[in-house]
C-alpha positions in Angstrom: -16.0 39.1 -67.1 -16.6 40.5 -70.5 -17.6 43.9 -72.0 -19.8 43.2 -75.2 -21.1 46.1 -77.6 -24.7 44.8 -78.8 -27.1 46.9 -81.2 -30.9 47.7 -80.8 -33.2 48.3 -83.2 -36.8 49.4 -82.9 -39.5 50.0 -84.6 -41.4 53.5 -84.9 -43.5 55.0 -87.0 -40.9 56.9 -89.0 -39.1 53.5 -89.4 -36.1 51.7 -88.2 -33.8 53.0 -85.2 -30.7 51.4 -84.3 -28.6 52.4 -80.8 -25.3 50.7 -80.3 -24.5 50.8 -76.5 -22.1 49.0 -73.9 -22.7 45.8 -71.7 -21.3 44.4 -68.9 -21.0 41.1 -68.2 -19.7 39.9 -64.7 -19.7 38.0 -61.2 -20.4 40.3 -58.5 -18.4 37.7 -56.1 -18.0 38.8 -52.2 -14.2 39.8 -51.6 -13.5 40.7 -55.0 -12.6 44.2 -54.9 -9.9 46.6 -56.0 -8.1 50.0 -54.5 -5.2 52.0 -54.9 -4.0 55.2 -54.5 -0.4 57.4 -55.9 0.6 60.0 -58.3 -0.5 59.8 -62.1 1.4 61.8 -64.9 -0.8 64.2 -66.6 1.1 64.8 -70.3 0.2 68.0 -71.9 -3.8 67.5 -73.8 -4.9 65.5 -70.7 -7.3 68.1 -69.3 -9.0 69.7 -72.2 -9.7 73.5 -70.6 -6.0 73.9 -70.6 -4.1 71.6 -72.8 -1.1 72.9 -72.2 -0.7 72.1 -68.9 1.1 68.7 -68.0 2.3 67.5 -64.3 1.4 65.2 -61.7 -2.1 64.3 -60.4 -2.4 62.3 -56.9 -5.7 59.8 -57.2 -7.2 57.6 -54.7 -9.9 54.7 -55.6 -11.6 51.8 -54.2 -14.4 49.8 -55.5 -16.0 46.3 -54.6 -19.7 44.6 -54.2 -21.4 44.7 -51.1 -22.8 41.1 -50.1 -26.1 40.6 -51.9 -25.0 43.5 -54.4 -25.6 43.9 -58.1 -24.1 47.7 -57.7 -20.6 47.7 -56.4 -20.3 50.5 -54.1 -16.5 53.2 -53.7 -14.9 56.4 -54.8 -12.8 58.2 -57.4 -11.2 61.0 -56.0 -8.2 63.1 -58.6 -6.5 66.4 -57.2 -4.2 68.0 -59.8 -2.2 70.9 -58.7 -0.9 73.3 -61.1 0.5 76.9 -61.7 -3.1 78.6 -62.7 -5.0 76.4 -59.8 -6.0 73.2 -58.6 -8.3 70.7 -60.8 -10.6 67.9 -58.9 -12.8 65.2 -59.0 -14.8 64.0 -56.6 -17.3 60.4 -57.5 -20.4 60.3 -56.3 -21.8 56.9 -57.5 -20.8 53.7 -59.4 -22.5 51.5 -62.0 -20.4 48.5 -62.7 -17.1 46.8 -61.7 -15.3 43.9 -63.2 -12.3 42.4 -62.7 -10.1 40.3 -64.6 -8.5 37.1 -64.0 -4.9 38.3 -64.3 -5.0 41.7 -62.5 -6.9 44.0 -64.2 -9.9 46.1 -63.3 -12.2 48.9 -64.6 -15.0 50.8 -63.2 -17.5 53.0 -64.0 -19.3 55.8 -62.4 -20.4 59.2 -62.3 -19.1 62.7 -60.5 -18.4 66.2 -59.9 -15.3 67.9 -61.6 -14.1 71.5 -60.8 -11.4 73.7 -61.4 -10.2 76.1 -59.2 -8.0 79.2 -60.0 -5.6 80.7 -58.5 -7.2 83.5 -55.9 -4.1 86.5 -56.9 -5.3 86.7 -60.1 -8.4 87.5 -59.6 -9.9 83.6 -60.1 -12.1 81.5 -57.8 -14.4 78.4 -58.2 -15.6 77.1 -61.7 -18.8 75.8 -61.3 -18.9 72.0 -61.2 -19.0 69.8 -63.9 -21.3 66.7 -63.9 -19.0 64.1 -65.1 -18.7 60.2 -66.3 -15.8 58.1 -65.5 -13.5 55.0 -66.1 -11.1 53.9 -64.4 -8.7 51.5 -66.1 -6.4 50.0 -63.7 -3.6 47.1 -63.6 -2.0 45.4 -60.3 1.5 44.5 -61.6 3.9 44.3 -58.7 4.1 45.4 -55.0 5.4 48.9 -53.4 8.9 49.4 -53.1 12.1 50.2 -54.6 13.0 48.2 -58.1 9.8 46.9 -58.1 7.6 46.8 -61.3 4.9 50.3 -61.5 1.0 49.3 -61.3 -0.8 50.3 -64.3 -3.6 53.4 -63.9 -6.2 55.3 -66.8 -8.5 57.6 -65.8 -11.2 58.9 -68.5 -13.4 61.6 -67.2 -16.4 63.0 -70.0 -19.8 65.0 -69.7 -22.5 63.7 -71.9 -23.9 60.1 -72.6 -22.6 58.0 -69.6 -22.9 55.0 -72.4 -21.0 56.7 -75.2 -18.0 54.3 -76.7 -16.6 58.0 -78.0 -15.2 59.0 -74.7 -15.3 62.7 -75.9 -14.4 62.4 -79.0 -16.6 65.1 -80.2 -14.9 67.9 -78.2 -16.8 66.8 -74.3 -14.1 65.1 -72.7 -12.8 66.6 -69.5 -9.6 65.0 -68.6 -7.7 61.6 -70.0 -4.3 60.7 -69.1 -3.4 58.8 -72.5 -5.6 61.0 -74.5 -5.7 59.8 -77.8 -5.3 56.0 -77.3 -8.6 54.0 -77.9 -9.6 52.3 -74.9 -9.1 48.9 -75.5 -11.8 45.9 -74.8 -9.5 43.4 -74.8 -9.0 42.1 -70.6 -5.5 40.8 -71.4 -4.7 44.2 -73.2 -5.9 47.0 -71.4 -4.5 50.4 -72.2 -3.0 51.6 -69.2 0.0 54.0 -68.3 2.6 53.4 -65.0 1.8 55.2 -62.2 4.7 57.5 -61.1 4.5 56.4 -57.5 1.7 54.8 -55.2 0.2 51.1 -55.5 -2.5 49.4 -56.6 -4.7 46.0 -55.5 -6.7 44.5 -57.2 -8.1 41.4 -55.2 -9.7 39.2 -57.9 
């Protein structure tokens, strides 16, 4: 599998135009699929409404191709409970899977965020957020005491669901390593441990 950035340029009337976007190249193979499910640490910046918050989020994913499949089919779900409410996201559809070789994975998709605040102060439901998604995700041991941490990033942003920026000009939602650049490199993905739960990643 590969992610390539490749330029367009058309021709129009008022000249030249030139869009950069992102490609993915991979085998949709049957029984290549990944899941997991845990708690994520969420540092202080990760959720851009309030980014002084920090704590623990608990996340569940799964992902794979369907036989016959060029659209892999799963879910993204992130709950984050925190002293002003509860923050979630819910997916609703994916657009492309690849996995790596030596235990990597990433996804892409698109879903509904919304924050919820506390009902004693006067709070309720924020209306929902149409959001984009990656999910950035390394299998690097199995569950259990003194074993290795597996590897989770989740990126959610409104906007262009092909933008390379990932919110860079002030639309991101939430990002657990806010501020590192995502990396395109499969051998070097920019990950952070999980604080408890497991991942799979059948490639």
């Amino acid at each position: 599998p590969q992610e390539c950035t490749v330029s367009f340029k058309a021709a129009k009337v008022c000249g030249w135009r030139t869009k950069t976007s992102l490609v993915i190249i991979a085998d949709p193979s049957v029984g290549r699929f990944v899941n997991g499910a845990g708690l994520l640490a969420s540092p202080a910046g990760s959720l851009a409404s309030q980014p002084i918050l920090s704590g623990e989020a608990r996340f569940s994913f799964r992902a794979r191709f369907p036989a016959g499949s060029l659209i892999p089919r799963g879910s993204l779900s992130l709950r984050w409970r925190t002293d002003t409410g509860v923050i979630r996201f819910r997916s609703s559809s994916l657009a492309w899977l690849y996995i790596t070789p030596n235990g990597c994975a990433r996804f892409q998709g698109e879903g509904i965020g919304l924050q919820v605040e506390n009902m004693r102060g006067g709070g309720g439901l924020r209306q929902g957020t149409p959001l984009n998604f990656w999910l950035t995700t390394c299998d690097v041991g199995s569950p259990g005491p003194g074993e290795p941490e597996d590897f989770v990033r989740i990126q959610l942003w409104e906007g262009d669901g092909n933008s390379l920026d990932f919110g860079s000009d002030g639309t991101y939602w939430y990002d657990n390593m806010l501020g590192i650049t995502p990396s395109y490199d499969d051998t070097l993905f920019n990950v952070t441990a999980i604080e408890r739960g497991n991942v799979n990643v059948h490639s």
